[in-house]
C-alpha positions as CSV (number, residue, x, y, z in Angstrom):
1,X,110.1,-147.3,15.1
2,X,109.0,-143.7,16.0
3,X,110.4,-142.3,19.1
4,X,107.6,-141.2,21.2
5,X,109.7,-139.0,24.4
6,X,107.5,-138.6,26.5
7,X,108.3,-135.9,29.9
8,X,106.7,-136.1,33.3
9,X,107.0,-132.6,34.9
10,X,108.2,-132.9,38.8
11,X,108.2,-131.0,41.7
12,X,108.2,-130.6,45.4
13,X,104.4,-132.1,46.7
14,X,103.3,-133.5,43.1
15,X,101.1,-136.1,43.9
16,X,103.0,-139.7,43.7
17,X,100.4,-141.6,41.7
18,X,100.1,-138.7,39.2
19,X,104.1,-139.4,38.8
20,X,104.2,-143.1,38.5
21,X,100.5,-144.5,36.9
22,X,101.3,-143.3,33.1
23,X,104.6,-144.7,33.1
24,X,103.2,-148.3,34.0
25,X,100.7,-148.1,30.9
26,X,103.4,-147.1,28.7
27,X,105.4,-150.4,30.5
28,X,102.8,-152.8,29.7
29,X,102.2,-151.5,26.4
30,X,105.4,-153.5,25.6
31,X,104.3,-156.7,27.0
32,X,101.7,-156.6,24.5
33,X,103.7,-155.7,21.4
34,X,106.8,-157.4,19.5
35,X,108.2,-154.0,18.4
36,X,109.3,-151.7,20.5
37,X,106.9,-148.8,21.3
38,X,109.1,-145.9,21.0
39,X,107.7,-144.5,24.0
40,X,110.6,-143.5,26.5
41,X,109.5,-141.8,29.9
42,X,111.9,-139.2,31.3
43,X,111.3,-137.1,34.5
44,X,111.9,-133.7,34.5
45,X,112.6,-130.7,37.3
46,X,113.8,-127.5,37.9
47,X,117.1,-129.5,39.3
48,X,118.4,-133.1,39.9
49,X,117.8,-132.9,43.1
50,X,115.7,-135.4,44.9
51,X,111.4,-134.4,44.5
52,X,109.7,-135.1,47.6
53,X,105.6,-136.1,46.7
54,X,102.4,-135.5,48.4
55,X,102.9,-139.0,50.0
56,X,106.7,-138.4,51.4
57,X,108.3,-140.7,48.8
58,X,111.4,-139.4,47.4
59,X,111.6,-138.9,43.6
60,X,115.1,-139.0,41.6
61,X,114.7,-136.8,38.3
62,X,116.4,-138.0,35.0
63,X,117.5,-134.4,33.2
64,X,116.4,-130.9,34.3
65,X,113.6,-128.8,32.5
66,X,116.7,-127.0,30.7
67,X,118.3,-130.6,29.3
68,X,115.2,-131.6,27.5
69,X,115.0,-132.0,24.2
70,X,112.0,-132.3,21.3
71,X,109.3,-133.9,23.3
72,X,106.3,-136.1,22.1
73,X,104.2,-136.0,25.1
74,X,104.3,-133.7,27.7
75,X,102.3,-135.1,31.2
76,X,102.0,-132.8,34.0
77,X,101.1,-134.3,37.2
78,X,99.0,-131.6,39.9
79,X,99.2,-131.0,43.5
80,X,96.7,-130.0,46.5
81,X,97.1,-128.2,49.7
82,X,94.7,-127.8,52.2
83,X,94.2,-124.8,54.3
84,X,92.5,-124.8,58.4
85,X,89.4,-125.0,57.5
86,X,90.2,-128.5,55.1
87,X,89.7,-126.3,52.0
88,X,91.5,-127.7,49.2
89,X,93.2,-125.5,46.5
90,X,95.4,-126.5,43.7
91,X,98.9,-125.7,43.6
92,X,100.7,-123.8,40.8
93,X,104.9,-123.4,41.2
94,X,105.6,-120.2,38.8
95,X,108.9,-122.0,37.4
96,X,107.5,-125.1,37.0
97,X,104.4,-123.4,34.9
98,X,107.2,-121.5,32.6
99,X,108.9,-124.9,32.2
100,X,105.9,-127.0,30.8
101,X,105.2,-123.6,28.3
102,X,108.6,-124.2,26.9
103,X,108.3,-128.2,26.7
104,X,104.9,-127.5,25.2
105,X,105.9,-125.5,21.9
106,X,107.4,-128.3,20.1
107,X,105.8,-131.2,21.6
108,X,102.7,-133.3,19.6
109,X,100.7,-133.3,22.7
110,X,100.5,-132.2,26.3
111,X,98.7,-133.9,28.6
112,X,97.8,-133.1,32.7
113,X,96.3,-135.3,35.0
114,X,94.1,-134.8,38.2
115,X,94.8,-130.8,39.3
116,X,98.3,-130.5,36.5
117,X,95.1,-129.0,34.0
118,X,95.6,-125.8,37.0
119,X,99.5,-125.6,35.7
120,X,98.3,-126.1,31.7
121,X,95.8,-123.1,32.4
122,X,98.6,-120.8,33.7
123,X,100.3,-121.4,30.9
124,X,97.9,-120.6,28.8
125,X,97.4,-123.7,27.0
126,X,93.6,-124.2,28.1
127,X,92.7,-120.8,26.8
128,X,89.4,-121.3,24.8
129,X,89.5,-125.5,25.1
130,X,87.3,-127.4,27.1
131,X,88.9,-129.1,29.9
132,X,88.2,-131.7,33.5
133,X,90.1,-132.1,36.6
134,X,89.6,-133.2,39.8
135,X,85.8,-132.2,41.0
136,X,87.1,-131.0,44.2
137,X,89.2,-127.9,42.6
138,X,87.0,-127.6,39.2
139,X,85.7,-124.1,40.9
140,X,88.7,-122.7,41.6
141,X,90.0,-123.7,37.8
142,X,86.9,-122.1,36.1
143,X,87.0,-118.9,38.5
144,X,91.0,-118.3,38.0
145,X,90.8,-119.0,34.2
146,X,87.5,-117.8,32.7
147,X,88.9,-118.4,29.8
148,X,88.9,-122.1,30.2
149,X,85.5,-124.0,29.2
150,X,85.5,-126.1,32.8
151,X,83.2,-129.5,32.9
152,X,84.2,-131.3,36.1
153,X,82.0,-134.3,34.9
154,X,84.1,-136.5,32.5
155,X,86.9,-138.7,32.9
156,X,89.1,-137.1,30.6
157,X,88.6,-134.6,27.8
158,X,90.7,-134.3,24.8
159,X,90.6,-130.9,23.2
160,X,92.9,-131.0,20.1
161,X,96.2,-131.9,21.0
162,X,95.4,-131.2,24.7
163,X,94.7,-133.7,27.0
164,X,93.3,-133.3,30.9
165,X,92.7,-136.1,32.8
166,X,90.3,-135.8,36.5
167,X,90.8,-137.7,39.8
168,X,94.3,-139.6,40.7
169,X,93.3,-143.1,39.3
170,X,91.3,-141.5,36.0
171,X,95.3,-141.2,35.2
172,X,95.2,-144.9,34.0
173,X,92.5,-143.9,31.7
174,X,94.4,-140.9,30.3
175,X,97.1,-142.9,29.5
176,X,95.3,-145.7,28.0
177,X,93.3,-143.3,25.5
178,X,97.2,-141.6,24.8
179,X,98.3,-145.1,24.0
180,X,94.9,-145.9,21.7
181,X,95.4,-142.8,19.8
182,X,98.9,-143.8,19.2
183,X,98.3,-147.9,18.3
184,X,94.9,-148.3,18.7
185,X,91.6,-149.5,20.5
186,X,92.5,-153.3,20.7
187,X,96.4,-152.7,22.4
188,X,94.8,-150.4,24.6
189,X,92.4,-153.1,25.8
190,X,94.7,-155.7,26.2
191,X,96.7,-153.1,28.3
192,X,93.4,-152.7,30.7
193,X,93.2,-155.9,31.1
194,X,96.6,-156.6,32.6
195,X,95.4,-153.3,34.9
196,X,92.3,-155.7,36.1
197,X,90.3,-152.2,35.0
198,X,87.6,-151.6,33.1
199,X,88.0,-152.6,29.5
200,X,87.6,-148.7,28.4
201,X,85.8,-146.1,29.9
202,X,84.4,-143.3,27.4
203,X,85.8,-140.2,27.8
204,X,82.6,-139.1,28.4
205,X,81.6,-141.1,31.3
206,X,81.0,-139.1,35.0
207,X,83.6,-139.3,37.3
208,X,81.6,-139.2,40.0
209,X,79.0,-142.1,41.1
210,X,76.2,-142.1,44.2
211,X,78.1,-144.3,46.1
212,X,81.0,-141.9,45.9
213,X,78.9,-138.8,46.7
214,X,80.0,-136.4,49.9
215,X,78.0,-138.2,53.3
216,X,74.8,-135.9,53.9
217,X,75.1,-133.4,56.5
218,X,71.9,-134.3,58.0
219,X,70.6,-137.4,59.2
220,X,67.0,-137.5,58.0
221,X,68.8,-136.7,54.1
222,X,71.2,-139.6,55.0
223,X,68.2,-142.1,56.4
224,X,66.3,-141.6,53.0
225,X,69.4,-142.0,50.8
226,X,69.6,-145.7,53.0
227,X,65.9,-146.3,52.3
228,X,66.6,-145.6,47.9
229,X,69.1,-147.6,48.1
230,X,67.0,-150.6,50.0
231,X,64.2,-150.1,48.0
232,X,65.4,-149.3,44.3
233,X,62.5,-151.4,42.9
234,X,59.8,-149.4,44.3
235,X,57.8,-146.4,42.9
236,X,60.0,-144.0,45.9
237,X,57.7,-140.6,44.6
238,X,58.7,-137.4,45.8
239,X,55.4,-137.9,47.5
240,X,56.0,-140.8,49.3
241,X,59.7,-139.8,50.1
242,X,58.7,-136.1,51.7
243,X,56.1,-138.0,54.3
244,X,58.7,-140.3,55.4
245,X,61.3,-137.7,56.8
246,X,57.8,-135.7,57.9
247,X,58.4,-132.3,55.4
248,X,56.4,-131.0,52.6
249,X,57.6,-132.0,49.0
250,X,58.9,-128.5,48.8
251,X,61.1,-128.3,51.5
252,X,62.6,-131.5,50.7
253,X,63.1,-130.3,47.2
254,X,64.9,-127.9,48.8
255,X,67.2,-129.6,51.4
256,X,68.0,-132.6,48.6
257,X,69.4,-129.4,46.5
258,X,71.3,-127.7,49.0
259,X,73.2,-131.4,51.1
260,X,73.1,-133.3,47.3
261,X,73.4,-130.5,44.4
262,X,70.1,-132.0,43.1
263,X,66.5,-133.0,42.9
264,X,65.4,-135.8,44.4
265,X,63.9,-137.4,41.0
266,X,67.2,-136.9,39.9
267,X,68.8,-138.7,42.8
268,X,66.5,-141.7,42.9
269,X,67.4,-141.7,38.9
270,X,71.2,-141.7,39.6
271,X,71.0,-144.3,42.1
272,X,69.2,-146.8,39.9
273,X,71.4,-146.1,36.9
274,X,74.1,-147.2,39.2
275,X,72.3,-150.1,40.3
276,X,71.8,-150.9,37.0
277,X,75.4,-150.3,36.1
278,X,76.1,-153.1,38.4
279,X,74.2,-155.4,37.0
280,X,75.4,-154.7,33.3
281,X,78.8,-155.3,34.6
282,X,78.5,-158.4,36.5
283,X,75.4,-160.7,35.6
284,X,73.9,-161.7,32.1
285,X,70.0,-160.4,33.2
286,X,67.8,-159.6,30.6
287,X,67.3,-155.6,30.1
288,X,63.9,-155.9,30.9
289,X,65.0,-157.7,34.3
290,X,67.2,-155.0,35.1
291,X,64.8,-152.7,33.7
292,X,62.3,-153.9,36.7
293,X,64.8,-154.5,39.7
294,X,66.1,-151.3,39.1
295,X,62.8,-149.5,39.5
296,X,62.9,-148.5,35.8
297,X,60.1,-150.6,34.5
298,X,60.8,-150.4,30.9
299,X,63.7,-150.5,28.3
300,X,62.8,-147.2,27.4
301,X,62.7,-145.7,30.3
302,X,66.1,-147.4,31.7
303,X,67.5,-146.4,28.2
304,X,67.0,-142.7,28.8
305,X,68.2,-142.9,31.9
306,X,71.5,-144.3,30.7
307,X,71.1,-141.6,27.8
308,X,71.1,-138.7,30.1
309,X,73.1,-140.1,33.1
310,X,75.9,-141.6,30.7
311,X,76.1,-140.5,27.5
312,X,75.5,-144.3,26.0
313,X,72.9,-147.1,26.0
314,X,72.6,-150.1,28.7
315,X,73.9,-152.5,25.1
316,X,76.8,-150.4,25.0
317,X,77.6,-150.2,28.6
318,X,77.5,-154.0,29.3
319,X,79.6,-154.4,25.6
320,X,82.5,-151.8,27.4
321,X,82.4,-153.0,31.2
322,X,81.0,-156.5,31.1
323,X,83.0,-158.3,33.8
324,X,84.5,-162.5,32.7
């Protein structure tokens, strides 16, 4: 049996999910498996005394950052703070950062979920690797580390033997691709399964969806994303689109980039790829039935749709997320 240590860094506000969702992949793991996994999950902090997280529940390290030994795995959890004006910012503790540059020298991999990948790039272990974390703090990580290659889009990103996971629950999918490198695709299934998750999401795949995106600021933008999503079969031109809100094609060109980050073709495209998502996941349709309810029209067209949205085809999405 190898012995896989694997170290969860703690401190004062680290976010409680960050803390406690690899440990329960690692846990099930063994309900899968006759042999022992090796893997052992310590916490580690500056002391022994008790880590208070983001969500006010008391934490009880195992050993201090001095008492640890050779690591496998490395996992550094993140934490927020928001300023007056709801701005959030990552935070980065100066001891804790000199702690997880230590751990990292002789471990086989380091891995940081949600905004931990702000602690990895103070410690210079990001420098020249492309990394994720969450959306909401990917600015700040890319304009305090230039040397880091930043793309807020994917789930997780592996970069050698580094590992950076995005939003709190994309932790569960970090720990599952650890645990397929280490035993494989199939384990690693089984695991999601007992998770009620997704079989596996690619690494690749956006953690962001339309149905997640930030409310519009103003109404008429917020009517018309109502109306695409009621009326996902229809043509929905730019055209059309700019005489219902009563503004030239340019100007809503312009407001859809400033409330959304994007053109409205693009919109109207992300929100039948979603759509269509749906449908892969939960029904047996035909492509070319999704294809036409979704306002695609072809296979082709609903293909490179998937292509550029996803990274993957509509056959290999339904083969990944396909629902019973």
């Amino acid at each position: 049996m190898t012995d896989r240590l694997v170290v969860i860094v703690l401190f004062d506000g680290v976010d409680l999910l960050d803390v406690t969702g690899p440990p329960e992949v690692f846990s099930l793991l063994q309900r899968e498996m006759v042999e022992p996994t090796g893997y052992r999950v310590v916490l580690a902090a500056e002391s022994m005394a008790p880590v208070t997280t983001s969500a006010g529940v008391r934490i009880l390290p195992d050993v201090t950052f001095a008492e640890v030994g050779p690591v496998d795995t490395v996992v550094v959890p993140g934490a927020v703070e928001t300023d007056s004006h709801r701005r959030v910012s990552a935070v980065v503790v100066p001891g804790v950062v000199a702690a997880v540059s230590r751990l990292a020298e002789g471990a086989r991999r380091v891995a940081s979920v949600c905004v931990g990948a702000h602690i990895l790039a103070a410690a210079g272990l990001l420098d020249g690797k492309r990394a994720t974390t969450h959306w909401s703090t990917a600015q700040q990580l890319a304009a305090e580390h230039p040397k880091v290659i930043v793309d807020a889009d994917p789930i997780y990103i592996r970069d050698e033997n580094v590992w950076t996971g995005a939003g709190l629950t994309a932790c569960l999918d970090l720990t599952l691709a650890l645990v397929a490198d280490d035993f494989g695709d199939e384990l690693a299934l089984r695991v999601a399964r007992q998770l009620v998750m997704y079989l596996k999401r690619p690494s690749g795949q956006s953690q962001f969806s339309v149905s997640l995106e930030p409310v519009s600021t103003t109404r008429r933008i917020e009517d018309l994303r109502h109306y695409i999503a009621g009326n996902i079969a229809k043509p929905l031109t730019v055209t059309d689109l700019a005489e219902r809100v009563h503004v030239s094609e340019r100007q809503l060109t312009r407001i859809f980039r400033t409330e959304l980050g994007m053109t409205p073709a693009a919109y109207i495209e992300s929100a039948r790829v979603e759509v269509a998502r749906h449908r892969l996941e939960t029904s047996d349709e035909t492509l070319q039935r999704i294809a036409a309810t979704c306002g695609f029209n072809t296979i082709d067209t609903l293909a490179r749709a998937f292509r550029r949205q996803l990274d993957t085809t509509p056959n290999e999405y339904r083969r990944r997320f396909r629902i019973g």
